[in-house]
C-alpha positions as CSV (number, residue, x, y, z in Angstrom):
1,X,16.3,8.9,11.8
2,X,13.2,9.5,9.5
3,X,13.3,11.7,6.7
4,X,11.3,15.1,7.4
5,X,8.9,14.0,4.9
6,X,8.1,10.8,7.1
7,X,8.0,12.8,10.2
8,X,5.5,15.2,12.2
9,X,2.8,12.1,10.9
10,X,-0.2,11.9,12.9
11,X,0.4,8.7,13.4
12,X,2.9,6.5,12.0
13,X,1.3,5.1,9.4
14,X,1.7,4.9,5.5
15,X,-1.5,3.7,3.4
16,X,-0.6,0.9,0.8
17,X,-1.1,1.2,-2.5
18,X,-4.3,-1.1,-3.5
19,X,-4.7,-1.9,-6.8
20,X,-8.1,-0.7,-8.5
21,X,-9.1,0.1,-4.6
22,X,-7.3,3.4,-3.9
23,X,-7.5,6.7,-5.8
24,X,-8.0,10.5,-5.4
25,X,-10.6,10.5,-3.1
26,X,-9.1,7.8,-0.7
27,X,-5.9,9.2,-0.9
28,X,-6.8,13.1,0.4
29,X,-9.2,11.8,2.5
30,X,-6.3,9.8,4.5
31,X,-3.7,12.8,4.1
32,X,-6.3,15.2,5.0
33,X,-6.7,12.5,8.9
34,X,-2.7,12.7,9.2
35,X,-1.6,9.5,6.9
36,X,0.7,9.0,4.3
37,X,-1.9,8.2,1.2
38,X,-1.1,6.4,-1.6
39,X,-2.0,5.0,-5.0
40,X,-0.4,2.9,-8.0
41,X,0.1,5.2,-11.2
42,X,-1.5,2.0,-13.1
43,X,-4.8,3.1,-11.5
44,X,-5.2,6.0,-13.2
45,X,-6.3,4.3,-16.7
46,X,-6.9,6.1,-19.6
47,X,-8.5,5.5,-22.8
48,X,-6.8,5.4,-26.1
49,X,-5.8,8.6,-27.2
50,X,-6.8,10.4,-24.3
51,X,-4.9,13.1,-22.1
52,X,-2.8,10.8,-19.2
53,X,-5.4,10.6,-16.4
54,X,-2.6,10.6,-13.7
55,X,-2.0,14.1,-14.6
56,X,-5.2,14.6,-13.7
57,X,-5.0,13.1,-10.6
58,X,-1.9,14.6,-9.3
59,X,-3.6,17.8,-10.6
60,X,-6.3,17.1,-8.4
61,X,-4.6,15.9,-5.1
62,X,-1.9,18.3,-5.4
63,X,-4.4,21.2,-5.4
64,X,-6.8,19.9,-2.9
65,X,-4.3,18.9,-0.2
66,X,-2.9,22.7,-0.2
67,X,-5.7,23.8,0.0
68,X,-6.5,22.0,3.1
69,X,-3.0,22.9,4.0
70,X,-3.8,26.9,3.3
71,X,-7.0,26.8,6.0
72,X,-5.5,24.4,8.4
73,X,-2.1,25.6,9.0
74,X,-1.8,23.9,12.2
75,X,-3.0,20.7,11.3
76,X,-1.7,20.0,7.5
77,X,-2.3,17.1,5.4
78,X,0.3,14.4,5.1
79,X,2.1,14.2,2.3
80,X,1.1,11.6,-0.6
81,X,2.9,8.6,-2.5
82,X,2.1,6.7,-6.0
83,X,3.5,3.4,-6.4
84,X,5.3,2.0,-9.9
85,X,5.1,-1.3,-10.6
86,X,8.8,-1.6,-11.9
87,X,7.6,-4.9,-14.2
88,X,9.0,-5.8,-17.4
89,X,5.2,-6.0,-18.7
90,X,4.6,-2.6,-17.2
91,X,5.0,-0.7,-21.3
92,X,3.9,3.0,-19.1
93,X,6.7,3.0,-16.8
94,X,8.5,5.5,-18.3
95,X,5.6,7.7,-19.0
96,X,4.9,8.1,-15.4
97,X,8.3,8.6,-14.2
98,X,8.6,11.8,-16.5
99,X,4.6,12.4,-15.0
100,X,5.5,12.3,-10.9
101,X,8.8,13.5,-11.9
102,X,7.1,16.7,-13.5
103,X,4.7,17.1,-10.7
104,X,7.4,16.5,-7.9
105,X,6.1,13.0,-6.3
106,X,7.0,13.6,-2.7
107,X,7.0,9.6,-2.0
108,X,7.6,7.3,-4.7
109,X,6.5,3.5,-4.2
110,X,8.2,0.5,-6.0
111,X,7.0,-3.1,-6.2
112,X,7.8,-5.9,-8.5
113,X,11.5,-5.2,-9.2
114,X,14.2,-2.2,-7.8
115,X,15.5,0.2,-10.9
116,X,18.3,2.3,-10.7
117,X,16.4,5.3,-12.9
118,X,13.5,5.4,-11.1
119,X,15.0,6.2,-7.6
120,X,17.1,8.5,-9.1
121,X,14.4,10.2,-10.7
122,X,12.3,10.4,-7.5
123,X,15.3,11.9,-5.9
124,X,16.3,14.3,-8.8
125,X,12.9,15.9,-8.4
126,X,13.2,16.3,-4.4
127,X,11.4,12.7,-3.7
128,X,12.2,9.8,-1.3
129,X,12.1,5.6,-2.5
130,X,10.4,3.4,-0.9
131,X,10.6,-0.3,-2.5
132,X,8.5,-2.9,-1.1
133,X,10.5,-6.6,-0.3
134,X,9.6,-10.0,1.5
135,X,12.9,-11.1,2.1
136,X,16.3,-9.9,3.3
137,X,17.7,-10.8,0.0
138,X,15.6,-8.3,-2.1
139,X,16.2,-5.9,0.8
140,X,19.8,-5.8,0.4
141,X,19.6,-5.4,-3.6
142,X,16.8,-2.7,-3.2
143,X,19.3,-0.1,-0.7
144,X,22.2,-1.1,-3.4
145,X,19.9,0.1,-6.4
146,X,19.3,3.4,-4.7
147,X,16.3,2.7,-2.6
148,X,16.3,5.1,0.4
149,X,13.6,2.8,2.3
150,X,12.0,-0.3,2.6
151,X,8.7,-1.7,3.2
152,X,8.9,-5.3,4.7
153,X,6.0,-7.1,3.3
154,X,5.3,-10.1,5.6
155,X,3.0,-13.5,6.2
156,X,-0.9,-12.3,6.8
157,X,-0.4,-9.0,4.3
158,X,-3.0,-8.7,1.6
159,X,-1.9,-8.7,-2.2
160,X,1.4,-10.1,-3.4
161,X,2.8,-11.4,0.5
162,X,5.6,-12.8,1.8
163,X,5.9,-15.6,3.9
164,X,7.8,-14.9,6.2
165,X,7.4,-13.9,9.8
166,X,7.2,-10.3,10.5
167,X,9.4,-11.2,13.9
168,X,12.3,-12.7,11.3
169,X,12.1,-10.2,8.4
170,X,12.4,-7.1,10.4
171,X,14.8,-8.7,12.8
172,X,17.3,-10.0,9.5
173,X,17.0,-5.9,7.6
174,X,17.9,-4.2,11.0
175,X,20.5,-6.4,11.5
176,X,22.3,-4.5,8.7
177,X,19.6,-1.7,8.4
178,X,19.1,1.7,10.0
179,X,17.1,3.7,7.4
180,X,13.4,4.1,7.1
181,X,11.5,0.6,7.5
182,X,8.0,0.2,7.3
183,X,6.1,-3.5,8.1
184,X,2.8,-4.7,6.1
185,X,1.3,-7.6,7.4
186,X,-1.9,-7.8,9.1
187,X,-1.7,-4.7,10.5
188,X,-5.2,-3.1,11.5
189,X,-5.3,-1.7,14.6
190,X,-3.5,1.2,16.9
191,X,-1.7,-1.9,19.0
192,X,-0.9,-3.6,15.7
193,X,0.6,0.0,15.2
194,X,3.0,0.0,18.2
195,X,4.0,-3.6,18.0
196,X,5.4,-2.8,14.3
197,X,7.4,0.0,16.0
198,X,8.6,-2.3,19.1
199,X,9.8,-4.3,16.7
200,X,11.7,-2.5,15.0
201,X,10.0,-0.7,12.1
202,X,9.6,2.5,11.5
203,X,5.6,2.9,10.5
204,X,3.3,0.9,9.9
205,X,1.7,-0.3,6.2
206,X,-1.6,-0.6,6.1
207,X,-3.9,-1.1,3.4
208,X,-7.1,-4.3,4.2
209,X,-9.1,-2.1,6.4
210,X,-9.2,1.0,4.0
211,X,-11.0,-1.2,1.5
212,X,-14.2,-0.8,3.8
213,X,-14.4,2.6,3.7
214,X,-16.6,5.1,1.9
215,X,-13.7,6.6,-0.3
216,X,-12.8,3.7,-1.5
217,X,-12.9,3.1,-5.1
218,X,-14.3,-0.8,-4.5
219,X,-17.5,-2.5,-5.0
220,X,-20.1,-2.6,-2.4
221,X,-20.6,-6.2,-2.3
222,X,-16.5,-6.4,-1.5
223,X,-16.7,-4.0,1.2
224,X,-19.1,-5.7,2.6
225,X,-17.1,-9.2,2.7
226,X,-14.6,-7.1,4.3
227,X,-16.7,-6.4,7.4
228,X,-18.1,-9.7,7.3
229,X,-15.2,-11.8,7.1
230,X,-12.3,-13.0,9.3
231,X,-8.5,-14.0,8.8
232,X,-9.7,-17.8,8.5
233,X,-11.1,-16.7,5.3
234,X,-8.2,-15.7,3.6
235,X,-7.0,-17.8,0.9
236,X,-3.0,-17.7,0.0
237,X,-2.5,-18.4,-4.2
238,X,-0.3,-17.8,-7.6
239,X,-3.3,-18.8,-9.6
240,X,-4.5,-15.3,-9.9
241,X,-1.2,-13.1,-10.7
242,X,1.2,-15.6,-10.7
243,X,2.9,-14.4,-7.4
244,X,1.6,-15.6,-4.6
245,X,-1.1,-13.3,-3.2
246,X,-3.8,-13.2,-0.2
247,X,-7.7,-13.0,-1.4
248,X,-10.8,-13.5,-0.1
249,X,-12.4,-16.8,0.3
250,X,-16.2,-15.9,-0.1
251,X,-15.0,-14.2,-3.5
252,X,-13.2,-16.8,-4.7
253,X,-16.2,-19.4,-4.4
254,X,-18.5,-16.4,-6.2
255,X,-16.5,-16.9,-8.7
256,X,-16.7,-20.6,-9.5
257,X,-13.6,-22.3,-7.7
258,X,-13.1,-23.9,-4.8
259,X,-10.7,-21.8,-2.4
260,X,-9.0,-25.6,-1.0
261,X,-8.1,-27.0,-4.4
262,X,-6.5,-24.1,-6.9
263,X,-4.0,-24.5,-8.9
264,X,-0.7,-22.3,-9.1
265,X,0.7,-20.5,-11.9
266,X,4.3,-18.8,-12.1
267,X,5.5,-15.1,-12.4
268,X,5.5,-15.5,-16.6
269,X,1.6,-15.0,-16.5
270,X,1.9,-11.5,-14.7
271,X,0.9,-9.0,-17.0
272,X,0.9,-5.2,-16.1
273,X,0.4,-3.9,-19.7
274,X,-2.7,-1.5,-20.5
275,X,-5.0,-2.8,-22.9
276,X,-4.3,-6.5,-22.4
277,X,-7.1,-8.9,-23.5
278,X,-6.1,-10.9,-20.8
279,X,-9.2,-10.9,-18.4
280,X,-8.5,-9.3,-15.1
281,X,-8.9,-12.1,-12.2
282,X,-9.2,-9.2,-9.5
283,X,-12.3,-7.8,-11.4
284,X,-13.7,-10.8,-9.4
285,X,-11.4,-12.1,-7.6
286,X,-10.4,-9.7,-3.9
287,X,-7.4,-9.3,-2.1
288,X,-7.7,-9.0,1.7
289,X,-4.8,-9.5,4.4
290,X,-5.2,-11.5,7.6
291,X,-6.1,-8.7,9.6
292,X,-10.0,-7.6,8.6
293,X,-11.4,-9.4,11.4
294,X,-11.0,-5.6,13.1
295,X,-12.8,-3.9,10.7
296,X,-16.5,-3.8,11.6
297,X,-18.5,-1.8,9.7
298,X,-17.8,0.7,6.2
299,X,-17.3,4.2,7.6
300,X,-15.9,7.3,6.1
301,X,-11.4,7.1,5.9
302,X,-11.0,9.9,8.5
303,X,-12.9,8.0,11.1
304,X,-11.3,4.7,10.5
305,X,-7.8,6.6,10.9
306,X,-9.4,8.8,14.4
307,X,-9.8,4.8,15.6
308,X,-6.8,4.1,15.0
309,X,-5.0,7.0,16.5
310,X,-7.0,6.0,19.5
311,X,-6.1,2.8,19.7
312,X,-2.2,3.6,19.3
313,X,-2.3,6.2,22.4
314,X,-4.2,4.1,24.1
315,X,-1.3,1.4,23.5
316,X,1.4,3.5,24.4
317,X,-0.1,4.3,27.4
318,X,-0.5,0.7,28.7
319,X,2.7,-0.1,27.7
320,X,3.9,3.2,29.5
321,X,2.2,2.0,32.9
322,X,3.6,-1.9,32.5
């Protein structure tokens, strides 16, 4: 059983995080079309001595979504999640705990670690946990930590990816299991939808095909190599983060390397502080899961999300008539 806040969904479908990619305006738009909508609180960078800009957005989403909510009561918006990176390198953590904790994050997001505090403090303030994991090892010490779901990151996802199988990650957490589960991994159509939930997950992750879309908070020339390119030209490396992550071919050749001989690097070069000097490989480097090849063409959030509501009843309905 679903918490409420995960039911009543247009579809079942949660919007990943995306580093750089998603902010305010991608996030109501895909509330607004029925999705859970998310962001990372490390998005929302300030300057030095300036007011914390996640207040601001929080402000801003918080506002606009009720207001949507206030002149559509029968079709409200969705409700919306930020995503922590729980790193030891991450030095704001704490700062935007006591943030989403103040503003009552419905959702809360981890990646890169389970914490006791921060579950409790999404559930102090009313909230749900969600904590990402790509095996059943880090599943297991996610639920003991307090995690009240989990999203099974598998092969083909973009970002940091497991390698695993969808078909043997979801089948090892139900196997012990019952609460929310979500599945990333190459998921980009309404089929791709309903074969998460026949196999046992709950909703669907999606994040790749939101890149090409009008709200999006990512350069032109990368939504464009989104449309343009296919799941052969996704690349699977450390060199970049030091976790191993999916990325675009075409981008990685822009920038000077060959995409068939990169080196690797391990988890002590990931660096989640503000104001590293460090320079920031996915400035030019792109993330991208296997599953663009069914994203044709840039096009505003809401219609990307009407497709795929189509394509999911469509789905059922074959399935129905087998």
């Amino acid at each position: 059983m679903l918490p409420p806040i995960l039911q009543n969904l247009r579809i079942p479908v949660v919007a990943s995080p995306m580093f750089i990619v998603s902010g305010p305006d991608l996030v109501i738009a895909q509330c607004k079309a029925g999705i859970v909508g998310s962001f990372p609180a490390l998005n929302a960078r300030e300057k030095d001595g300036e007011a914390p800009l996640l207040e601001v957005w929080l402000t801003r989403i918080t506002e606009e979504l009720d207001r949507h909510n206030q002149a559509n009561p029968d079709r409200p918006a969705a409700p919306f999640a930020v995503n922590q990176i729980v790193h030891r390198s991450n030095a704001r953590l704490e700062r935007d705990i006591e943030i989403c904790h103040r503003h009552k994050v419905p959702i809360w997001i981890t990646s890169l670690g389970a914490r006791v505090e921060v579950n409790q403090a999404a559930h102090d303030c009313g909230g749900i946990a969600l904590h990402d994991v790509i095996n059943n090892t880090f599943a297991k010490k996610a639920i003991q930590k307090g995690a009240d779901g989990l999203i099974a990151v598998a092969a083909g996802a973009g970002g940091h990816a497991g390698p695993q199988s969808p078909f043997a990650l979801i089948q090892e957490i139900r196997e012990w299991f019952d609460g929310p589960l979500l599945l990333s991994g190459a998921i980009a159509t309404g089929r791709a939808v309903l074969a998460a939930q026949v196999m046992g997950a709950d909703l669907a992750y999606i994040g790749s095909p939101f890149i090409a879309t009008e709200e999006a908070n990512a350069d032109e020339a990368y939504k464009r190599m989104i449309v343009e390119a296919g799941a052969m030209d996704i690349v699977t490396s450390s060199l970049f983060t030091g976790v191993s992550g999916n990325y675009l071919a075409p981008s990685i050749r822009k920038a000077g390397l060959d995409p068939d001989n990169l080196a690797g690097a391990d988890a002590s070069s990931m660096n989640f502080g503000q104001g590293s000097s460090k320079p920031k490989a996915w400035s030019t480097i792109w993330g991208a899961g296997q599953g663009i090849g069914a994203v044709k063409a840039v096009e505003p959030a809401a219609a990307r999300i009407d497709r795929l509501a189509a394509e999911y009843a469509a789905a059922k309905a074959a399935v129905a008539a087998m």
